[in-house]
N, C-alpha and C positions, 0 to 999 in steps of 0.2 A: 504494500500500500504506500509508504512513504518514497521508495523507489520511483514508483508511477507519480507522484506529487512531483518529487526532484523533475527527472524527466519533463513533465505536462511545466513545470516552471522554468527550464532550459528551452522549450522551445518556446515559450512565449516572449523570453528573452531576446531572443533571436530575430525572433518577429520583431519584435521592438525595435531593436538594434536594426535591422534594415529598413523596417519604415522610418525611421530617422535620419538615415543616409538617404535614401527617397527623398523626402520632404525639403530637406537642404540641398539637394542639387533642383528638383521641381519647382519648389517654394516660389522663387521668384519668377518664371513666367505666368504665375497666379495670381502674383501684387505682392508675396509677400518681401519685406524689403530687411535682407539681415544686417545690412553695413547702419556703422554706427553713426551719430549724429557729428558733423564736422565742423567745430570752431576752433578760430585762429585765438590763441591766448600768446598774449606776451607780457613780457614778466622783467624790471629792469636788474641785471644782474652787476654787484661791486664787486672789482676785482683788487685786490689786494696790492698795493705800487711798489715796489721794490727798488 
């Protein structure tokens, strides 16, 4: 019994794990959009005068 559990949760894993790989390479000709938001920060840096 707990064999066949293992098992039936190995493949469900699996499944998982490749609808996930699916989704990440399809996602975007569907809308969805993975890259992340792009702002410019600037930051004024002191350097030390020797």
């Amino acid at each position: 019994m707990l064999g066949k559990l293992f098992k039936l949760l190995m493949y469900l894993l699996i499944i998982g794990f490749i609808a996930l790989v699916a989704y990440a390479y399809v996602g975007p000709f569907f809308g969805a959009d993975f890259a992340p938001a792009q702002t410019e920060t600037r930051e004024p840096v002191s350097l030390p005068a020797e």
